[in-house]
Jmol script that loads the backbone (N, CA, C; Angstrom):
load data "model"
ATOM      1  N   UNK A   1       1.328 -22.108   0.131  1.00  0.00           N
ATOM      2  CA  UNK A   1       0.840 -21.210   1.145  1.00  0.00           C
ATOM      3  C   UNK A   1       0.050 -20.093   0.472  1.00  0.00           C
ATOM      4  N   UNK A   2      -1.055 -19.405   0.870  1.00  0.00           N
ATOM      5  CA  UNK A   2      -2.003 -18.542   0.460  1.00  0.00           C
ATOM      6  C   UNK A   2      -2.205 -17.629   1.630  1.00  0.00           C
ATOM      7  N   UNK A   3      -1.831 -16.544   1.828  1.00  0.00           N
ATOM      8  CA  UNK A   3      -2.273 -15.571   3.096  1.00  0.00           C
ATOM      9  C   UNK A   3      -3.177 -14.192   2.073  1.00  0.00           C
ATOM     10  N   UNK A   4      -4.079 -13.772   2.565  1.00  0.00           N
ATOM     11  CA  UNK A   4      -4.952 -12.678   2.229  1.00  0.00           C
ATOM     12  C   UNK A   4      -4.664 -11.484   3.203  1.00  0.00           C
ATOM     13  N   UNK A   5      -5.046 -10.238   2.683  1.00  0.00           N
ATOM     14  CA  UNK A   5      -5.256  -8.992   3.364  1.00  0.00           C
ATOM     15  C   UNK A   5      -5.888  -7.882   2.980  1.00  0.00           C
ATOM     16  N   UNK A   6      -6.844  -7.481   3.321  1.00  0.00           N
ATOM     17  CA  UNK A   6      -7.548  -6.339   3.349  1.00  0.00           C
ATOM     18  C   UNK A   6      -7.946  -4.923   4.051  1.00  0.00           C
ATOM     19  N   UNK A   7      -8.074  -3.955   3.600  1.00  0.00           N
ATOM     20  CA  UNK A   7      -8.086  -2.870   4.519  1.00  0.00           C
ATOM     21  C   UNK A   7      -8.987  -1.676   3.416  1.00  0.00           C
ATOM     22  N   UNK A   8      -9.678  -1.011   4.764  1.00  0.00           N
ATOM     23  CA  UNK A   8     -10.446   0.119   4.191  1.00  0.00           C
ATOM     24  C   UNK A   8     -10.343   1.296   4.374  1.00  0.00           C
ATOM     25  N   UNK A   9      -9.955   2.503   4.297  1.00  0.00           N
ATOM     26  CA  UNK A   9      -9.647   3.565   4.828  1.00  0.00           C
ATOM     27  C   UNK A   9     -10.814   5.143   4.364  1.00  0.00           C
ATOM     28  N   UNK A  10     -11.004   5.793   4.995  1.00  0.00           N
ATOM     29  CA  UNK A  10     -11.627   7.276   4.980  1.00  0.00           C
ATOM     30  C   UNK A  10     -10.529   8.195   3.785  1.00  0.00           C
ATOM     31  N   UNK A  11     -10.976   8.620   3.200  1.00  0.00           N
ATOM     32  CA  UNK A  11     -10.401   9.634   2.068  1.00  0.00           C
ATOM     33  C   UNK A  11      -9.874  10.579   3.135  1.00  0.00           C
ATOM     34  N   UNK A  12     -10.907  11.011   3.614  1.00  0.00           N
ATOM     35  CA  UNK A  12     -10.762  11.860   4.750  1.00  0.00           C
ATOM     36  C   UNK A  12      -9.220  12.087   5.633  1.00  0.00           C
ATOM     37  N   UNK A  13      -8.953  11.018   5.758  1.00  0.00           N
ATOM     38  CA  UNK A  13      -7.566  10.677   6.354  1.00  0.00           C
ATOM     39  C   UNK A  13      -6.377  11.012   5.905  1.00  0.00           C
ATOM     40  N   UNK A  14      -6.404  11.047   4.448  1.00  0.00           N
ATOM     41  CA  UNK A  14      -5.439  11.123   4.277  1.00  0.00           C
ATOM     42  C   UNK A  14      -5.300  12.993   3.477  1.00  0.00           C
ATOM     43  N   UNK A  15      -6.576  13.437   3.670  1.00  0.00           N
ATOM     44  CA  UNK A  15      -6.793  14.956   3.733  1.00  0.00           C
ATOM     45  C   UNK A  15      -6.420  15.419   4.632  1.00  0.00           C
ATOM     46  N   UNK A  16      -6.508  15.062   5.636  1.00  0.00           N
ATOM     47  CA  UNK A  16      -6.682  15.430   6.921  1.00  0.00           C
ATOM     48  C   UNK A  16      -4.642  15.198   7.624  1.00  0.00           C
ATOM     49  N   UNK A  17      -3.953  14.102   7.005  1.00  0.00           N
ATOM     50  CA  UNK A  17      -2.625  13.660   7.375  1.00  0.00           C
ATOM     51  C   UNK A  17      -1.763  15.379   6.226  1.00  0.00           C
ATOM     52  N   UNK A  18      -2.412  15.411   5.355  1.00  0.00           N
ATOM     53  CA  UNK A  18      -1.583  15.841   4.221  1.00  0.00           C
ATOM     54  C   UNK A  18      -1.620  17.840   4.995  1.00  0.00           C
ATOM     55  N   UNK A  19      -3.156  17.885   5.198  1.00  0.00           N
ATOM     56  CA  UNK A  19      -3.401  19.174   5.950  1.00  0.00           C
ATOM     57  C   UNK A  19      -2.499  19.447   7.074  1.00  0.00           C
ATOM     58  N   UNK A  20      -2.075  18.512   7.629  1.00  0.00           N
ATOM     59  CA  UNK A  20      -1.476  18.924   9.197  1.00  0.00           C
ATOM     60  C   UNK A  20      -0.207  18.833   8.978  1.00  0.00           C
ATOM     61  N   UNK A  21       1.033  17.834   7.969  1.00  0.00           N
ATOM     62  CA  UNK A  21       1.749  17.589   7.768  1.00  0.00           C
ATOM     63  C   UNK A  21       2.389  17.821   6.608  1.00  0.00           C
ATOM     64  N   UNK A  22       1.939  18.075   5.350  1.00  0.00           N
ATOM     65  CA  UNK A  22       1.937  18.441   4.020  1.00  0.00           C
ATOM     66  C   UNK A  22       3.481  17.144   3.578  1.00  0.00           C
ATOM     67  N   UNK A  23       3.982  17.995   2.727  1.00  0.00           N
ATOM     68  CA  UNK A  23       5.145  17.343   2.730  1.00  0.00           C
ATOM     69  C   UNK A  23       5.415  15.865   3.237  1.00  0.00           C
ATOM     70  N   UNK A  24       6.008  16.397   4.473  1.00  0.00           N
ATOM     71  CA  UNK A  24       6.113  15.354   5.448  1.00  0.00           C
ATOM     72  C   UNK A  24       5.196  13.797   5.458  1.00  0.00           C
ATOM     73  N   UNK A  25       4.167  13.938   5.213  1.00  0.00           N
ATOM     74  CA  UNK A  25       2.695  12.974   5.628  1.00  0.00           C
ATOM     75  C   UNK A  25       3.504  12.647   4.224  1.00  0.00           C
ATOM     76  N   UNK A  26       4.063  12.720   2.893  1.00  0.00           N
ATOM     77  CA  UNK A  26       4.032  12.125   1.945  1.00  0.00           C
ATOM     78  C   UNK A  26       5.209  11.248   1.978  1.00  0.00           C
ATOM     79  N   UNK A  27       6.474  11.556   2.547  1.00  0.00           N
ATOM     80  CA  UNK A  27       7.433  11.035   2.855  1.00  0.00           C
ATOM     81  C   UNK A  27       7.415  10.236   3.780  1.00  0.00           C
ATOM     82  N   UNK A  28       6.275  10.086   4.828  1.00  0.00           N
ATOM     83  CA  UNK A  28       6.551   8.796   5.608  1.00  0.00           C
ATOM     84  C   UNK A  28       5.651   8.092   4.973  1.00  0.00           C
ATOM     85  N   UNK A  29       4.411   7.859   4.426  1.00  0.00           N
ATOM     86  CA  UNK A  29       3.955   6.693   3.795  1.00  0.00           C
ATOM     87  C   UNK A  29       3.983   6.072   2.316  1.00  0.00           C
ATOM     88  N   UNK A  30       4.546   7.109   1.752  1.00  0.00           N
ATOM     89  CA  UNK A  30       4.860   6.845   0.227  1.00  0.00           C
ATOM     90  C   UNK A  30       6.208   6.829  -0.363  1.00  0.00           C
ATOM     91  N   UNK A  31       6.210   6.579  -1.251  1.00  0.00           N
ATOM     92  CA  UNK A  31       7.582   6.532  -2.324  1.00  0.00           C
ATOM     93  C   UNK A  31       7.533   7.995  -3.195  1.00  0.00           C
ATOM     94  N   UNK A  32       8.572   8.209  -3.892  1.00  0.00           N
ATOM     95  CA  UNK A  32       7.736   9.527  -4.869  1.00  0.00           C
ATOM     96  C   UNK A  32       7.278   9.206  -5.779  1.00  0.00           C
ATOM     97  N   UNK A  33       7.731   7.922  -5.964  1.00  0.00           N
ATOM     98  CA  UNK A  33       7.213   7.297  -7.291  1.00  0.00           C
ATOM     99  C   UNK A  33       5.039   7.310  -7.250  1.00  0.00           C
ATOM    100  N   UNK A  34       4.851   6.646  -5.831  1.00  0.00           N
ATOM    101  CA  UNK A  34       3.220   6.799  -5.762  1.00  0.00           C
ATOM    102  C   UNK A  34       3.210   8.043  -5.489  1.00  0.00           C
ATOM    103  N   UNK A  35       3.556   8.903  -5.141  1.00  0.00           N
ATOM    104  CA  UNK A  35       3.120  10.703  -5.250  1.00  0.00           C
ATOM    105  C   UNK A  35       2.995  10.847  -6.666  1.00  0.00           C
ATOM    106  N   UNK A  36       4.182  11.115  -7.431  1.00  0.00           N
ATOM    107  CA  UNK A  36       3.898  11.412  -8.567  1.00  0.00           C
ATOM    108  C   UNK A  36       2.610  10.674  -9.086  1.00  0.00           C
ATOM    109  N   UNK A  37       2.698   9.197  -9.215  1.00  0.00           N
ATOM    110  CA  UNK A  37       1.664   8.722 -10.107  1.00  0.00           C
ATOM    111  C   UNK A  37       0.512   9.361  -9.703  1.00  0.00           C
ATOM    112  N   UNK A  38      -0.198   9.624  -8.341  1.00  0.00           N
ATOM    113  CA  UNK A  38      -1.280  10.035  -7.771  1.00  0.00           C
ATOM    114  C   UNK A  38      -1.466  11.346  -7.529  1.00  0.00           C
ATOM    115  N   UNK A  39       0.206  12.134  -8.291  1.00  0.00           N
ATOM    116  CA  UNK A  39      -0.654  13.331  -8.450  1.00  0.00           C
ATOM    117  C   UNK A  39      -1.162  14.130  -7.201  1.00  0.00           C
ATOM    118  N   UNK A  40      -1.019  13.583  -6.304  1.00  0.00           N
ATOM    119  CA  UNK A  40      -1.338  14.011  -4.327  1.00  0.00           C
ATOM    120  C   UNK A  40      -3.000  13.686  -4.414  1.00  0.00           C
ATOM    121  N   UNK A  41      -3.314  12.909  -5.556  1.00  0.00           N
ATOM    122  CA  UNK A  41      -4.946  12.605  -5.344  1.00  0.00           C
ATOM    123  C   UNK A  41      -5.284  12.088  -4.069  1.00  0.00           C
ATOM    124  N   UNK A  42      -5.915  12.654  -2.856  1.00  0.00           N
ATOM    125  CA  UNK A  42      -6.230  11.659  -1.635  1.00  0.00           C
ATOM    126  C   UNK A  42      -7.119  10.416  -1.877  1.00  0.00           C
ATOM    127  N   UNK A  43      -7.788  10.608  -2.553  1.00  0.00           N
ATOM    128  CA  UNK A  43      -8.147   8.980  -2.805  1.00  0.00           C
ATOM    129  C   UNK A  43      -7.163   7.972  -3.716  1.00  0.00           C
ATOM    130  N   UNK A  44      -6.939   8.314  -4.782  1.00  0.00           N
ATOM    131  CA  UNK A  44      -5.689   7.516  -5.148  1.00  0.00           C
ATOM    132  C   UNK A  44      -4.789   7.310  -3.811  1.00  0.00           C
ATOM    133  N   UNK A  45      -4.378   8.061  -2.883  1.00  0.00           N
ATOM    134  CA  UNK A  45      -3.169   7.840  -1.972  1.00  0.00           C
ATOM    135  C   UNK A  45      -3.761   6.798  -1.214  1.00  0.00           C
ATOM    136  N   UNK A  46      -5.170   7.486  -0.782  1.00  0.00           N
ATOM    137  CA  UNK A  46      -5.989   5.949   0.346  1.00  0.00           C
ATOM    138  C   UNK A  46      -5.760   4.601   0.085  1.00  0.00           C
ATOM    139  N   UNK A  47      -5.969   4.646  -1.382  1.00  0.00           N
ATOM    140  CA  UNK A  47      -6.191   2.654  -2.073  1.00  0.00           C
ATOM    141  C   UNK A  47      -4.616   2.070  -1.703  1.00  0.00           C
ATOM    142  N   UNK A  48      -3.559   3.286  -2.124  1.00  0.00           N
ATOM    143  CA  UNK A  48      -2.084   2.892  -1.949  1.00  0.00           C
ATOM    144  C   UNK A  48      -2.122   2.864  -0.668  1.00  0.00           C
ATOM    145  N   UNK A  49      -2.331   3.828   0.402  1.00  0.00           N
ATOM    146  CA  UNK A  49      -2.236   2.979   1.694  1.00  0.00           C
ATOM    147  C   UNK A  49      -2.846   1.914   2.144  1.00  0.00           C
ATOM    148  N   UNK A  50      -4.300   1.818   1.592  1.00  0.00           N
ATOM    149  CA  UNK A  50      -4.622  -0.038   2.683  1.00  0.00           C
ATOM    150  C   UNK A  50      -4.309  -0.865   1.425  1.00  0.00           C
ATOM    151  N   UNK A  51      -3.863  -1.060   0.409  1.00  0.00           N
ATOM    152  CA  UNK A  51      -3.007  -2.054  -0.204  1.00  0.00           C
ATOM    153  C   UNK A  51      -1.625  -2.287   0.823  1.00  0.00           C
ATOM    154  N   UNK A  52      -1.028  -1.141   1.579  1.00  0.00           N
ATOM    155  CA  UNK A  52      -0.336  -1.242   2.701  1.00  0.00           C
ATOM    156  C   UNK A  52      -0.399  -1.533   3.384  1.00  0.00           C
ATOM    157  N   UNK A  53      -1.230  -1.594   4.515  1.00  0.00           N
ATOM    158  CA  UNK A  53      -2.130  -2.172   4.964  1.00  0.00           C
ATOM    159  C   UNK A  53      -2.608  -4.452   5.435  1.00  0.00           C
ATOM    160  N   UNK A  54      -2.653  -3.789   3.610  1.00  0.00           N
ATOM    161  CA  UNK A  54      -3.441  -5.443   3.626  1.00  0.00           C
ATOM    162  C   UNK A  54      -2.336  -6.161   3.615  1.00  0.00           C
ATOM    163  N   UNK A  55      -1.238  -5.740   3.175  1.00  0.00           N
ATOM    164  CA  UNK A  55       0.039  -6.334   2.828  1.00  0.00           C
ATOM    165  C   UNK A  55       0.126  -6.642   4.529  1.00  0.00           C
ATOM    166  N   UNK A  56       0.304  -5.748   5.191  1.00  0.00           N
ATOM    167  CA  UNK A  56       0.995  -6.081   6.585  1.00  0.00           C
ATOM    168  C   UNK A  56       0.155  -7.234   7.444  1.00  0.00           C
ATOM    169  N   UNK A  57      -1.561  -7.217   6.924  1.00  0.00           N
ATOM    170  CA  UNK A  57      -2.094  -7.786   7.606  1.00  0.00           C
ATOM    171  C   UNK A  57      -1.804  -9.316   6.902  1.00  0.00           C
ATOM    172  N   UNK A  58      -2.074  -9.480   5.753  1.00  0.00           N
ATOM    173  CA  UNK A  58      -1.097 -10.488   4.649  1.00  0.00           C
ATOM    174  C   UNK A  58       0.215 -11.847   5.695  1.00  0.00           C
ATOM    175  N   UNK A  59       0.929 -10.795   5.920  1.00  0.00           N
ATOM    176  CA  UNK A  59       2.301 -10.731   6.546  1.00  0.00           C
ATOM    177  C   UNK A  59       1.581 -11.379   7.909  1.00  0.00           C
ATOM    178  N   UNK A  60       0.452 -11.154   8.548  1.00  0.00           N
ATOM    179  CA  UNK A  60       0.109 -11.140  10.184  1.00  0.00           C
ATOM    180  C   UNK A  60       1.129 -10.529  10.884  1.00  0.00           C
ATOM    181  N   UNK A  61       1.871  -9.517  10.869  1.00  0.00           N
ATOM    182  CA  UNK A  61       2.980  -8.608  11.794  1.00  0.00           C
ATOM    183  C   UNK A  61       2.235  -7.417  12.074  1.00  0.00           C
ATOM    184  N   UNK A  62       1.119  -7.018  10.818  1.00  0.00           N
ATOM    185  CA  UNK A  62       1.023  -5.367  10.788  1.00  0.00           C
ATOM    186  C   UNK A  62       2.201  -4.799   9.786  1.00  0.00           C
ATOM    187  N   UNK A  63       2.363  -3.722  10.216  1.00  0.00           N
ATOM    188  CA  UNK A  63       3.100  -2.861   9.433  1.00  0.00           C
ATOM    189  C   UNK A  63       4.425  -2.315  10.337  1.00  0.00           C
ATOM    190  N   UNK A  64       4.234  -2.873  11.746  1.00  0.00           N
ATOM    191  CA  UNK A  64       5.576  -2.658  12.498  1.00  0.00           C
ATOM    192  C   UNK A  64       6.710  -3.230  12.373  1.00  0.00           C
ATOM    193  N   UNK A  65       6.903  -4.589  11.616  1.00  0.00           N
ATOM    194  CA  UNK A  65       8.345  -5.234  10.714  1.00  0.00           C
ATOM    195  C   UNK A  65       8.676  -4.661  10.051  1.00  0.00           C
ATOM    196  N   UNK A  66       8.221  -3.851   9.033  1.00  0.00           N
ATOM    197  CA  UNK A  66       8.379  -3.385   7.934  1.00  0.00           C
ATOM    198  C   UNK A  66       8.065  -1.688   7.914  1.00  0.00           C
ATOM    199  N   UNK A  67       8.899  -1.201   7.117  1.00  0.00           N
ATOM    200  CA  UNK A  67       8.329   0.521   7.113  1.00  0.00           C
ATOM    201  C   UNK A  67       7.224   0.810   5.631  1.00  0.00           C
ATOM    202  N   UNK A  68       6.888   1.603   5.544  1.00  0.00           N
ATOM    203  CA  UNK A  68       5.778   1.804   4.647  1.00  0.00           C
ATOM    204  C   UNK A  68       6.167   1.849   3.388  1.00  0.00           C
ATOM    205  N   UNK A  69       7.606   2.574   3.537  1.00  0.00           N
ATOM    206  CA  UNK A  69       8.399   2.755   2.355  1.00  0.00           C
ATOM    207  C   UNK A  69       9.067   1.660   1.584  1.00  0.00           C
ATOM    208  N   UNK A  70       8.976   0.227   2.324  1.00  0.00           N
ATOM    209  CA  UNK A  70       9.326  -0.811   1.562  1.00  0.00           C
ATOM    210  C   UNK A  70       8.071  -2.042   1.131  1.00  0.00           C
ATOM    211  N   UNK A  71       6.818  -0.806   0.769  1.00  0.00           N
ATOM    212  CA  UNK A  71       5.780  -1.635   0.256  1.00  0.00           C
ATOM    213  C   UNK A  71       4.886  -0.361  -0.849  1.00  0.00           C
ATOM    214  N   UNK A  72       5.391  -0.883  -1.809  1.00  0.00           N
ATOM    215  CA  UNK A  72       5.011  -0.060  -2.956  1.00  0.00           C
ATOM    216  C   UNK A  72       4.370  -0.292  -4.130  1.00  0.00           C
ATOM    217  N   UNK A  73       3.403   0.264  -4.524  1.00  0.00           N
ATOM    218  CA  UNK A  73       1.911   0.112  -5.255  1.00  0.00           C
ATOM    219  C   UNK A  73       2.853   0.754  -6.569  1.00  0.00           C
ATOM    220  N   UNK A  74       3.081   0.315  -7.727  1.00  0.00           N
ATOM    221  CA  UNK A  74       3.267   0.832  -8.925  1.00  0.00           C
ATOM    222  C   UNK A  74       1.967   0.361  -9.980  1.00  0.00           C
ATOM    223  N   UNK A  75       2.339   0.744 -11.091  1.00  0.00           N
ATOM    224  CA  UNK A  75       1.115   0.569 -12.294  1.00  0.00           C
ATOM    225  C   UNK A  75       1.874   0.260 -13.293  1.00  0.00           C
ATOM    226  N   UNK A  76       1.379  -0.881 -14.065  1.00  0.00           N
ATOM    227  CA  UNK A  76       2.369  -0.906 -15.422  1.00  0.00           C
ATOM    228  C   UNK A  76       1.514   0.012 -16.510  1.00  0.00           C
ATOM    229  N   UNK A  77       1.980  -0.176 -17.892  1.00  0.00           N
ATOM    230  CA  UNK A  77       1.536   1.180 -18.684  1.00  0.00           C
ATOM    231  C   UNK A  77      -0.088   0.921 -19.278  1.00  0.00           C
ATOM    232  N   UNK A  78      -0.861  -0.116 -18.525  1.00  0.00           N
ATOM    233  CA  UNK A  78      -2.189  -0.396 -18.578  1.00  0.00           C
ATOM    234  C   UNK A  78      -3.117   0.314 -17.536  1.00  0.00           C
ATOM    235  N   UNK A  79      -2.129   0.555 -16.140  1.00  0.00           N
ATOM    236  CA  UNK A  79      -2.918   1.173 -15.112  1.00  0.00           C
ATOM    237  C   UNK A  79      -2.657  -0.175 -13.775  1.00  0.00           C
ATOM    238  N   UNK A  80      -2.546  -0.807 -14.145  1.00  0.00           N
ATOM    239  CA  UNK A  80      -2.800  -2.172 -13.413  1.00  0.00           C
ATOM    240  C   UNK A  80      -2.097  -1.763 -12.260  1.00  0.00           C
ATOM    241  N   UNK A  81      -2.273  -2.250 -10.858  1.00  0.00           N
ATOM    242  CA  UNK A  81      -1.384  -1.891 -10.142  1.00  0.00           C
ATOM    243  C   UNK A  81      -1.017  -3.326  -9.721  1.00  0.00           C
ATOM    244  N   UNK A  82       0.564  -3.437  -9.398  1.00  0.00           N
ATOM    245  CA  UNK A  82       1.385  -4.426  -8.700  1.00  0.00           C
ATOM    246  C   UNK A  82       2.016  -3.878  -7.688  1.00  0.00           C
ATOM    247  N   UNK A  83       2.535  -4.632  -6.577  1.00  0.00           N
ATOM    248  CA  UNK A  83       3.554  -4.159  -5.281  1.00  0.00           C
ATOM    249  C   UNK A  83       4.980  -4.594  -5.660  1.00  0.00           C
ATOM    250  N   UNK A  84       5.661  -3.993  -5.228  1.00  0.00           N
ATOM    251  CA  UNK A  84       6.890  -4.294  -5.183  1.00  0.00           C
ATOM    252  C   UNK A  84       7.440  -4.116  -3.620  1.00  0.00           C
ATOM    253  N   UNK A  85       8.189  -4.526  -3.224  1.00  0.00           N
ATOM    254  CA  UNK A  85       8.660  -4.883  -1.564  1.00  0.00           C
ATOM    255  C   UNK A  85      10.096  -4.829  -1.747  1.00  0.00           C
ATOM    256  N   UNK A  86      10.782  -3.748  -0.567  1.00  0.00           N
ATOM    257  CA  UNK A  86      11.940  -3.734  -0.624  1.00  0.00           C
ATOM    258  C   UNK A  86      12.374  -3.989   1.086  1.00  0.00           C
ATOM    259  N   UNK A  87      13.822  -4.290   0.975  1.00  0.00           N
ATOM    260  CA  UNK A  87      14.350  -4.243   2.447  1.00  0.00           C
ATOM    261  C   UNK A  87      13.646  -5.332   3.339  1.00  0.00           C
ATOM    262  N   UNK A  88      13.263  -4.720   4.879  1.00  0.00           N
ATOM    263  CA  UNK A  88      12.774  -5.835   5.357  1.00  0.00           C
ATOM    264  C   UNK A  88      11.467  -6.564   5.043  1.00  0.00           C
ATOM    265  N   UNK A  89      10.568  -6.106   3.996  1.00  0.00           N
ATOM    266  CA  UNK A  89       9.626  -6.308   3.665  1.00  0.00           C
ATOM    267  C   UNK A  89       9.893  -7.307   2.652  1.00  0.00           C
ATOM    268  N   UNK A  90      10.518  -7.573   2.045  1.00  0.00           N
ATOM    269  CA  UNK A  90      10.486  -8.546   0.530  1.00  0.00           C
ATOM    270  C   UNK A  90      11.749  -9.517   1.436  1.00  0.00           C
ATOM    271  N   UNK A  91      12.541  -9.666   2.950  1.00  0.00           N
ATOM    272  CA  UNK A  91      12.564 -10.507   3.597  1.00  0.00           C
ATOM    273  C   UNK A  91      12.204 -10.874   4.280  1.00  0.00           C
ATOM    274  N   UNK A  92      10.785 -10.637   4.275  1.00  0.00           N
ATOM    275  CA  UNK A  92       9.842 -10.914   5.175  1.00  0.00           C
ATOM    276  C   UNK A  92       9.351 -11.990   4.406  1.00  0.00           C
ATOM    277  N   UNK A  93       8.886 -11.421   3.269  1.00  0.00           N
ATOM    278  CA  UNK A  93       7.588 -12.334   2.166  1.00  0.00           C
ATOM    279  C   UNK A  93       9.039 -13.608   1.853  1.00  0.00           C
ATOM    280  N   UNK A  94      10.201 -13.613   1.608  1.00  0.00           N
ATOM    281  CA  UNK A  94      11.155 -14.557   1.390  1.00  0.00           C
ATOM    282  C   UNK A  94      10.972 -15.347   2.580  1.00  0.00           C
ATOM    283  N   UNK A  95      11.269 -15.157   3.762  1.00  0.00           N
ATOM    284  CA  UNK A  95      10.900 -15.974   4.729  1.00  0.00           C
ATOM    285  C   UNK A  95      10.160 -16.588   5.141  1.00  0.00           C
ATOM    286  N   UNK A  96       8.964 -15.850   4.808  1.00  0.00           N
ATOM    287  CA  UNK A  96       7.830 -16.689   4.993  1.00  0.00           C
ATOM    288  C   UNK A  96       7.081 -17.407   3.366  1.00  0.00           C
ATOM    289  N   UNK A  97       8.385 -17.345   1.884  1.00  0.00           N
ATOM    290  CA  UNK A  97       7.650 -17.982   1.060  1.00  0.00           C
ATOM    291  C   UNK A  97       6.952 -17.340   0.359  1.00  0.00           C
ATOM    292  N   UNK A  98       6.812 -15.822   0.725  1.00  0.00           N
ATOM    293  CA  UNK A  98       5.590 -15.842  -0.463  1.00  0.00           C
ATOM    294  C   UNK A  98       6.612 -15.035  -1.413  1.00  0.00           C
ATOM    295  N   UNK A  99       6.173 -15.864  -2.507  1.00  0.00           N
ATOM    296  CA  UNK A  99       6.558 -15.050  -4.120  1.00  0.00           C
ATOM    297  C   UNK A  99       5.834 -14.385  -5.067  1.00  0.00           C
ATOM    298  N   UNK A 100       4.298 -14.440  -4.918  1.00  0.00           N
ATOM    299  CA  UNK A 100       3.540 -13.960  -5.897  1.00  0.00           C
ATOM    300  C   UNK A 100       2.609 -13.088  -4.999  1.00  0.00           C
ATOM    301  N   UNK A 101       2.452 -12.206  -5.613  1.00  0.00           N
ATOM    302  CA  UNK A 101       1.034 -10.775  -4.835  1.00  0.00           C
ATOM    303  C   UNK A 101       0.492 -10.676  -5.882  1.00  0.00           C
ATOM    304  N   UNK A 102      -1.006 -10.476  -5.755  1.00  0.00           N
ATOM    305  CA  UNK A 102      -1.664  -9.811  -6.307  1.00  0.00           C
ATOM    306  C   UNK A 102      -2.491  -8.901  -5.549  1.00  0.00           C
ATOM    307  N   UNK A 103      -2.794  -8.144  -6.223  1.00  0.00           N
ATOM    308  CA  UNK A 103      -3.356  -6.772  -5.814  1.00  0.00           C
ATOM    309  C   UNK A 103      -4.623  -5.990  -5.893  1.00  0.00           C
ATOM    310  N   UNK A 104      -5.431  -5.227  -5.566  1.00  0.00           N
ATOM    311  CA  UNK A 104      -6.374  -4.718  -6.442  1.00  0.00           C
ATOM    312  C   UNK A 104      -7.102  -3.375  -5.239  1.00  0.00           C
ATOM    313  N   UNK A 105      -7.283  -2.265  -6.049  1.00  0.00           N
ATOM    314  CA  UNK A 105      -7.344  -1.168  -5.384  1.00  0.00           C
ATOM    315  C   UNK A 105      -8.694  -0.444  -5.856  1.00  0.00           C
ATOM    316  N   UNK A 106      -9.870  -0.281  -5.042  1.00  0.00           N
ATOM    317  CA  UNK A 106     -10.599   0.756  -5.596  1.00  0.00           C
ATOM    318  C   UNK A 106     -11.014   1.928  -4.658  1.00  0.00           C
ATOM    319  N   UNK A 107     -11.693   2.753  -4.956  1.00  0.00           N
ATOM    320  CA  UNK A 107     -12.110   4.083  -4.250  1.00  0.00           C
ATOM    321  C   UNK A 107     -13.050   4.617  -4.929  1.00  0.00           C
ATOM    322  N   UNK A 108     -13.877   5.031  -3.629  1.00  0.00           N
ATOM    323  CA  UNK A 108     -14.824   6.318  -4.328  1.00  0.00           C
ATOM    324  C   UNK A 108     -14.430   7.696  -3.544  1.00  0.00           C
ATOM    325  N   UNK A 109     -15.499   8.571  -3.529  1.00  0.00           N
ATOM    326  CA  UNK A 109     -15.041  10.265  -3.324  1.00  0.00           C
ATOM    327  C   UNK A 109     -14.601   9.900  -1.869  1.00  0.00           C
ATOM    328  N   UNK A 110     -14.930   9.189  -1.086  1.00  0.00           N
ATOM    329  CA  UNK A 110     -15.183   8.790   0.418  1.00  0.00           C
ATOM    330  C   UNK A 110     -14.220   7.657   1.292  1.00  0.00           C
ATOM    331  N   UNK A 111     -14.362   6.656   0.623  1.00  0.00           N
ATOM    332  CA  UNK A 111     -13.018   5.670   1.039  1.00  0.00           C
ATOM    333  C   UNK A 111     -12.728   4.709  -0.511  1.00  0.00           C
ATOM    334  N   UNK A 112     -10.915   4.477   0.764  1.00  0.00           N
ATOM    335  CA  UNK A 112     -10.953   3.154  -0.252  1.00  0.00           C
ATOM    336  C   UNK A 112     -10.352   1.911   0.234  1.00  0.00           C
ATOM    337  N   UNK A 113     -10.231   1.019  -0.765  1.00  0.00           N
ATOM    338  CA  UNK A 113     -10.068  -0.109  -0.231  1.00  0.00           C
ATOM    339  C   UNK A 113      -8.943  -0.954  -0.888  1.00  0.00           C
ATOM    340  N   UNK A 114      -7.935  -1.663  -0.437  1.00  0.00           N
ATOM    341  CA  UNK A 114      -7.686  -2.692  -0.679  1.00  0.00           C
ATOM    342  C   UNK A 114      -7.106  -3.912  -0.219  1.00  0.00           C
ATOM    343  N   UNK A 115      -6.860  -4.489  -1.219  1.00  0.00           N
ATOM    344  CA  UNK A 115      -6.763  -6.702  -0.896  1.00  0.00           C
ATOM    345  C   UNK A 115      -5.867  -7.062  -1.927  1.00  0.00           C
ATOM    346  N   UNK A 116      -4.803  -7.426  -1.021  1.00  0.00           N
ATOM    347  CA  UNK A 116      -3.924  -8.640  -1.361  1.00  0.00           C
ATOM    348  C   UNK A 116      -4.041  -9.648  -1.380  1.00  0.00           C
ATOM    349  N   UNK A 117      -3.616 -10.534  -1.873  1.00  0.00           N
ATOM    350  CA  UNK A 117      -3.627 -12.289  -2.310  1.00  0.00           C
ATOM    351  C   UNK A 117      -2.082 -12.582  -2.055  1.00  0.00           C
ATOM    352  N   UNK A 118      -1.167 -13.427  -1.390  1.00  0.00           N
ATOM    353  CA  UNK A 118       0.221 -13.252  -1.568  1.00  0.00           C
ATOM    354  C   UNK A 118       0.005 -15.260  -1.498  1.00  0.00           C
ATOM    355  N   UNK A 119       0.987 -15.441  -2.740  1.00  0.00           N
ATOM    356  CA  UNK A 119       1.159 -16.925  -2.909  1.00  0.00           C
ATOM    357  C   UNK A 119       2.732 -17.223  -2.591  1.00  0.00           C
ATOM    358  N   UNK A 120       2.666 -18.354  -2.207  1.00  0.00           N
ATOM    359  CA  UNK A 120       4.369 -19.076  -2.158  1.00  0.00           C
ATOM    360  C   UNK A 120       3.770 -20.730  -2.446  1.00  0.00           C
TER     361      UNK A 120
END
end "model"
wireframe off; spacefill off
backbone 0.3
color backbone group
């Protein structure tokens, strides 16, 4: 099985979530682990959200099976980024088979983007 997902998002957005909500806006879509790494960079945060995103679209559910917090963008000590899936999200991808993600995240000052690959 091979499912894809992609997503693009406005930098803007997540300026604009962090402005109205501070704190808060970081705790419902992230881990602290992607805060810290990103530093509260809004474009770094964008690529980590539609890698979120693509995952759900991946999935075909969206992101309403799953909470945001059990789909998480880490980096090994190259930069690389991988997901890791917890809770109902990594029994989601079990159920439906998939065992392998790949990932890939870019951005400029303006948006960003990303696309999953999920294999079983």
């Amino acid at each position: 099985m091979l499912r894809i997902g992609v997503d693009m998002i406005e930098v803007s957005r997540m300026e604009r979530g962090v402005e109205r909500h501070g704190d808060r806006f970081y705790k419902r879509f992230f881990t602290q682990q992607e805060v810290d790494f990103c530093e509260k960079a809004p474009a770094r945060l964008a690529g980590r959200f539609a890698v979120k995103e693509a995952v759900g679209k991946a999935f075909g559910t969206g992101i309403g099976d799953v909470s945001w917090q059990e789909i998480e963008v880490v980096c090994d000590e190259r930069g690389r980024p991988f997901l890791k899936l917890y809770g109902a999200a990594q029994e989601l991808a079990d159920k439906m088979g998939l065992s392998t993600w790949e990932i890939s995240i870019s951005h400029t000052d303006t948006h960003a983007i990303g696309f999953v690959v999920a294999m079983g």
